[in-house]
KOLSEZA-451256 format. One record per residue: residue in one letter; y, z, x of N, C-alpha, C in turn. Coordinates in steps of 0.02 Angstrom, whole numbers, plus 50000, padded with zeros to 5 digits. Atoms other than C-alpha are relative to their C-alpha. Layout:
AYZXYZXYZX;...
This chain:
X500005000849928474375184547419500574995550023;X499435007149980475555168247419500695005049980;X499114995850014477085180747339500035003750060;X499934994149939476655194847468500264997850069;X499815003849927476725182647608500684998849998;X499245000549995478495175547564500285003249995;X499564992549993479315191947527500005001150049;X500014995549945478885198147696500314993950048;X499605004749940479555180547782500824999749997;X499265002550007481245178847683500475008750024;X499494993049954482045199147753500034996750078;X500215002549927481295191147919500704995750007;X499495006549984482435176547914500715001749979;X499354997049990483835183547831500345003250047;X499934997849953483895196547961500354995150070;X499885006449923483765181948113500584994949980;X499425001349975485245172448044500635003249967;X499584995850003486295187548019500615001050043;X499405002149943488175185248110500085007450016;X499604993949965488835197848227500755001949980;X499535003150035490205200248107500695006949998;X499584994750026491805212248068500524997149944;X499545002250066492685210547900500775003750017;X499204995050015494585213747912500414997949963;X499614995750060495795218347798500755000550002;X499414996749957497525217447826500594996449945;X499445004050024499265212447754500244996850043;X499715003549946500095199247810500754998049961;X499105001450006501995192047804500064994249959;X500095008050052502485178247676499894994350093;X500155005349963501925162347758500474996650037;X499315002749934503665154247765500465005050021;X499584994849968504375168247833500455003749973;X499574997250055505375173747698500235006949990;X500054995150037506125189847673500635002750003;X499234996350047507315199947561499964998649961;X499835004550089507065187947400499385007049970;X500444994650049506285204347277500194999349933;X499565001450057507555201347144499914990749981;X500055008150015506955184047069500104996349931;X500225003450044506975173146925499634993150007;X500615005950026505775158946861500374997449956;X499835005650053506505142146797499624999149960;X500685005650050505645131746661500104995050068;X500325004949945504805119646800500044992349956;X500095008450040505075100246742499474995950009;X500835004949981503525090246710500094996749937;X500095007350053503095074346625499185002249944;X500715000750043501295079546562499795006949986;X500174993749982501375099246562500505004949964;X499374997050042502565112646462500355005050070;X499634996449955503795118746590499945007149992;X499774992750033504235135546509499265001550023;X500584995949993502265139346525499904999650070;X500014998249921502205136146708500205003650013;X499554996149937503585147046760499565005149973;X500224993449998502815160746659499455001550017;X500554997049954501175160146725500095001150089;X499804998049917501955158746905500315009649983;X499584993449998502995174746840499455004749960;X500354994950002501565183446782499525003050068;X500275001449938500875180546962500505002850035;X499354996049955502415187647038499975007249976;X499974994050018502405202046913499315005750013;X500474995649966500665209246967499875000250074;X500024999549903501035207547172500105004549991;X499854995649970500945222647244499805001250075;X499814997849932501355230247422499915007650004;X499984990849979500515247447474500005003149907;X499854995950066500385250647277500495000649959;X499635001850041501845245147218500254992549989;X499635008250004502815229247143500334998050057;X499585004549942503485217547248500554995750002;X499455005950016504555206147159500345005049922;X499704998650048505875212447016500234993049953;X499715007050037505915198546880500555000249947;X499594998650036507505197846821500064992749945;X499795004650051507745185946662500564996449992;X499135006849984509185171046666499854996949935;X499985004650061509465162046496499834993650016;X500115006349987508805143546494500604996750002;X499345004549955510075133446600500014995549966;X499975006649987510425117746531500504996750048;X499615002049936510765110346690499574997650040;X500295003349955510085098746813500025004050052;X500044992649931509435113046959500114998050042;X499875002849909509535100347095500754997450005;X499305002849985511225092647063500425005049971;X499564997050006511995108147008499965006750036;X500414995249975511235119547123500735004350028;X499024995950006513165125447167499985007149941;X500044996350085512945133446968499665004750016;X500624998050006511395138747005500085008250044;X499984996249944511975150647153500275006349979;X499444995450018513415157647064499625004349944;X500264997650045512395161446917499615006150032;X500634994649976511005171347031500725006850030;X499444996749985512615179647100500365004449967;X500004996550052513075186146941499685002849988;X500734995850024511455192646899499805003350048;X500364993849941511195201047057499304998350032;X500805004649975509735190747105500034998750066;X500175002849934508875188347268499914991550026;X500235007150002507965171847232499994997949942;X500245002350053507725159847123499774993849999;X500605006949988506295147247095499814995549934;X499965005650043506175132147017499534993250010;X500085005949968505375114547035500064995949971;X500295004850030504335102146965499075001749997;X500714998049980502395100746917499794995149942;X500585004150067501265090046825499235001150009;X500505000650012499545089846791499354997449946;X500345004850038498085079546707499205000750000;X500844999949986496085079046680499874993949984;X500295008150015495235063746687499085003350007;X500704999850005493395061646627499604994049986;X500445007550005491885048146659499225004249986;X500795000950004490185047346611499574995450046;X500465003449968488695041546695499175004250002;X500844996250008486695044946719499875000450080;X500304999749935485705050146878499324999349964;X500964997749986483905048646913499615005950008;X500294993649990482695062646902499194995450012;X500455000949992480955064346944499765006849993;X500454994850020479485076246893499294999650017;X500714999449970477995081146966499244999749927;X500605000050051476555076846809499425001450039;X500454998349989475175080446914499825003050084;X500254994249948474635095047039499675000250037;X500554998649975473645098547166499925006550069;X500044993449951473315117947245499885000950035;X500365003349957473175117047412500305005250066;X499734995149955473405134247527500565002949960;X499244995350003475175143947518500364995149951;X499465004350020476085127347447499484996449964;X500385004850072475455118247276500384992650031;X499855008849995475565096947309500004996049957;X499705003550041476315084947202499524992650005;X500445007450010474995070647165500484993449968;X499585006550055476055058947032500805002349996;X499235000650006477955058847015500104995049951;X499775005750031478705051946868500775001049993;X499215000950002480555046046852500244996249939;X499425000450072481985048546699500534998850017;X499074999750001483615047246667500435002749966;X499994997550055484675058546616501114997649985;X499334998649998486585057946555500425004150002;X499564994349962488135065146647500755001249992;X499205000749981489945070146639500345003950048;X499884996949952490965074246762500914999449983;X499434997650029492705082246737500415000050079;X499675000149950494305078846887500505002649971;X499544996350009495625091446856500564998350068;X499684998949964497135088346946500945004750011;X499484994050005498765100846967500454997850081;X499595002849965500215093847066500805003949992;X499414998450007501665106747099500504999150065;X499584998949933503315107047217500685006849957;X499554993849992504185123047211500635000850034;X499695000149954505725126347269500465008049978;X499554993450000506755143947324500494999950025;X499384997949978508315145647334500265008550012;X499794992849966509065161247438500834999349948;X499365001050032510655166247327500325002750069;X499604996749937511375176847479500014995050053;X499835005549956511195160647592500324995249980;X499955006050072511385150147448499954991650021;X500635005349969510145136847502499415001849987;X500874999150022508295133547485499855001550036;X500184998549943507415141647581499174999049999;X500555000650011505815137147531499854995449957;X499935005450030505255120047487499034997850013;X500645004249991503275112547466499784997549946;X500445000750047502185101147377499305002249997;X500944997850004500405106647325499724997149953;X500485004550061499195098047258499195004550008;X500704997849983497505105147202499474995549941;X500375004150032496085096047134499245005650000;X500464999250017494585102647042499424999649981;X500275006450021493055094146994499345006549966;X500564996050032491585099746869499624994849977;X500525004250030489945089246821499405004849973;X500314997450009488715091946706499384994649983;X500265005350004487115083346654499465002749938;X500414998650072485925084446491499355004550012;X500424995049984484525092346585499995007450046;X499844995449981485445106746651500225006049936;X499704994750047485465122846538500685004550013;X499434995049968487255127446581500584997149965;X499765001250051488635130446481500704995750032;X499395003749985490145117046507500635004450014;X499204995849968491835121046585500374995849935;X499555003850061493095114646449500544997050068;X499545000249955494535104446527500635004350017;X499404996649978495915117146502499655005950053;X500374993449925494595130446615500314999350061;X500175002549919494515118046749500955000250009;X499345000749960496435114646759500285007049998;X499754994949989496695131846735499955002750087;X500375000649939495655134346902500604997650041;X499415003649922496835121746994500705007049999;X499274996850012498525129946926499655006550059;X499904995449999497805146846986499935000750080;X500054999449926497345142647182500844996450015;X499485002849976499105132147175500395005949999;X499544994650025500075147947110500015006650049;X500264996149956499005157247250500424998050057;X500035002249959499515146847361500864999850030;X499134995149987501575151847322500055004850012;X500074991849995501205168147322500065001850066;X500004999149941500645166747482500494998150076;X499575002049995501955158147540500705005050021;X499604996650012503255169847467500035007350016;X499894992250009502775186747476499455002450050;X500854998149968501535197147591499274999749935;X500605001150011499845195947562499555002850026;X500604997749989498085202247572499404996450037;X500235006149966497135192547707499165003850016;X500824997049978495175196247723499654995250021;X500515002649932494425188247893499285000849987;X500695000449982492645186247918500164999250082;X499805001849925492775187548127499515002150038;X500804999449951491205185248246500255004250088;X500044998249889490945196248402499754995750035;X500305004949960490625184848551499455004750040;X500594996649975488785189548587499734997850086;X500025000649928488865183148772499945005750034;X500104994549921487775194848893500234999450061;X499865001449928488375186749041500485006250040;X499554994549953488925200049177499995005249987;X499994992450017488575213849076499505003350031;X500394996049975487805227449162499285004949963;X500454995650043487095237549014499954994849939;X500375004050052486295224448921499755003849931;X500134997450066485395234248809500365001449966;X499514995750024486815245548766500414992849962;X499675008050014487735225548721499584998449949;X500325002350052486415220848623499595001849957;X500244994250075486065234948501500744998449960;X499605001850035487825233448477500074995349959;X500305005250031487585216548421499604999349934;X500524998950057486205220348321500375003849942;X499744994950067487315235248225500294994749954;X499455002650023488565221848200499844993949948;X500235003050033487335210548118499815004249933;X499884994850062486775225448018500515002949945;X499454997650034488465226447941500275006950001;X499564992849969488985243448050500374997750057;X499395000249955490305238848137500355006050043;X500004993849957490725254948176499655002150046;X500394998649954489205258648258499934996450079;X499775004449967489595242648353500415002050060;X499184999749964491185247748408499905006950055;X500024993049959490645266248466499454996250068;X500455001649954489005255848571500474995650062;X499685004449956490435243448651500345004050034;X499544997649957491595257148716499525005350055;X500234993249977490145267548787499724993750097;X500095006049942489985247448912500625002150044;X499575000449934490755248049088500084993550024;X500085004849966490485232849132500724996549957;X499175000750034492355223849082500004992150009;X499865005449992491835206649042500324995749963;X499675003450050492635193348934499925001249931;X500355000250050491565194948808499935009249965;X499924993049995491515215248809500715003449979;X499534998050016493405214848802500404995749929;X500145003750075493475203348654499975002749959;X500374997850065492455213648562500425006749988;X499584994149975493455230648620500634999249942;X499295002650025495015220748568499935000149914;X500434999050056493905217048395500125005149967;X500214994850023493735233148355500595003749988;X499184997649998495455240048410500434997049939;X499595002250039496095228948297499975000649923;X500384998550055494985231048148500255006649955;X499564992350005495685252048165500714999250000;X499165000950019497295244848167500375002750020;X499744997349901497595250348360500174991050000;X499755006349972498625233548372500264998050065;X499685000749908499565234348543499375001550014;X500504999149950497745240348608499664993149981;X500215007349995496965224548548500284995950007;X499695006749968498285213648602499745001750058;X500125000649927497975220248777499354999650017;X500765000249991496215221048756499734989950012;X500195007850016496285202048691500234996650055;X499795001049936497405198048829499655000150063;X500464998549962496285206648967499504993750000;X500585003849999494875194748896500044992550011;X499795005649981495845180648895500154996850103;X499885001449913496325181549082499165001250036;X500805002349986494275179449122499744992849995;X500195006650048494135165249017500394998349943;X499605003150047495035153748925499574999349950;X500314998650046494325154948746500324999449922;X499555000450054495055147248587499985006749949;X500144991350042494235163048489500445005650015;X499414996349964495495173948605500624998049965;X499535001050034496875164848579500114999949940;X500004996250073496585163648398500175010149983;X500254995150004496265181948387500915002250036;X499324995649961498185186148510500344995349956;X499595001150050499075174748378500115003549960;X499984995750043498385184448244500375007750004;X499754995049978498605200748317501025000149984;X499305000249984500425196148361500374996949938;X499985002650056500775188748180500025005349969;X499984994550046500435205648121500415005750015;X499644996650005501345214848211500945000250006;X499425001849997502985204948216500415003749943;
């Protein structure tokens, strides 16, 4: 009776806080704006605590599986190990990519380190019961201690791209990413090792050039604004709604265009949808439209994006 009951509450509740949601999908433009570098090479990266040579090639195995529409994106062309200071001979550096026919070429610095401490927490355990309706009650509580470790991965790179055809950097950041893993003696779960965890960092920092450098694959989570106000066909508004919680968006989209009523919130969602089908000029003007109702950071958000994508 006590299982039957909670099964039938937790769909309930899931359901009720279900977002009015549309997933999109889209490519987007390198970050710093970058483009033409396809033809690249990968330095050995200089680090004090880290093997250069293995950085670049996991960055350059990260370059070598980008793809655009199904194909590669970057051509990694191979350069013999320079001995040469990259920043003070970066003159060399130009001529060399120049020779080789190279677009870009990337280089930096990077270190990284794990640090690990021990320590205990407190626990507590219910030794004695008492059944009492839907929910069993905890008479006695007793308290242990158990011992813990906890693992800080940290991954500290600065990248830098040089344009050979400008012959300058054209692309310069540091990144830092930090990881963290704890475990404790009364948890049956199997430990991260430390090279996992710093693997982890390296692989959101390496993400995080990528993204940078090359288009990318961007997947939104983006809420319809469920504001009835002014709408005429309510219902017709808030089935839509409902689809959109249901995870039919489509159905959504066909219930919003079938609304007359042309309110902020109506053309939002219009715009939403338009944009989703990847009718871009109609959801700029749609987003636009909604914006001139009401000022609405969600709008503006939403006519950046738009206009970001189709620059």
């Amino acid at each position: 009776m006590k299982q039957a009951l909670l099964l039938g509450i937790i769909p309930a509740l899931l359901l009720s806080c279900a977002k009015p949601k549309v997933d999109l999908v889209y490519t987007a433009k390198p970050r710093a704006g970058i483009e033409g570098i396809r033809k690249i090479t990968v330095l050995p990266f200089k680090s004090n605590t880290l093997d250069g040579d293995t950085v670049a090639s996991e960055i350059e195995s990260d370059l070598i599986l980008t793809e655009v529409q199904g194909r590669p994106y970057f051509h990694l062309i191979p350069v013999e190990n320079l001995m040469i200071d990259y920043d003070l001979d970066r003159a060399k550096l130009i001529e060399i990519g120049r020779r080789e026919g190279l677009d870009g070429i990337l280089y930096g610095h990077a270190d990284g380190w794990v640090e690990v401490s021990y320590y205990t927490e407190k626990r507590r355990r219910c030794v004695r019961w008492e059944e009492k309706g839907i929910f069993d009650r905890c008479l006695k509580y007793q308290t242990y201690w158990v011992s813990c470790q906890k693992m800080v991965a940290t991954f500290r790179i600065s990248p830098k791209l040089i344009s050979v055809k400008e012959g300058k950097i054209v692309y310069s950041r540091n990144i830092e990413k930090v990881k963290r893993a704890a475990t404790c003696s009364d948890v049956p779960r199997k430990q991260i090792s430390a090279v996992q965890l710093m693997s982890q960092a390296k692989e959101e920092a390496y993400r995080e050039i990528l993204m940078d450098i090359a288009p990318h694959v961007v997947r939104e989570e983006i809420l319809f604004i469920d504001d009835p106000e002014g709408v005429a066909e309510v219902k017709i508004f808030e089935e839509a709604i409902q689809e959109a919680k249901n995870g039919r968006s489509d159905r959504s989209c066909s219930l919003f265009r079938k609304i007359r009523s042309k309110t902020y919130a109506v053309l939002y969602n219009l715009g939403l949808c338009a944009e989703m089908e990847g009718r871009l000029k109609e959801a700029l003007k749609f987003y636009r439209s909604s914006l001139n109702l009401k000022r609405d950071e969600r709008t503006r958000r939403s006519i950046n994006r738009v206009r970001s994508r189709m620059d």
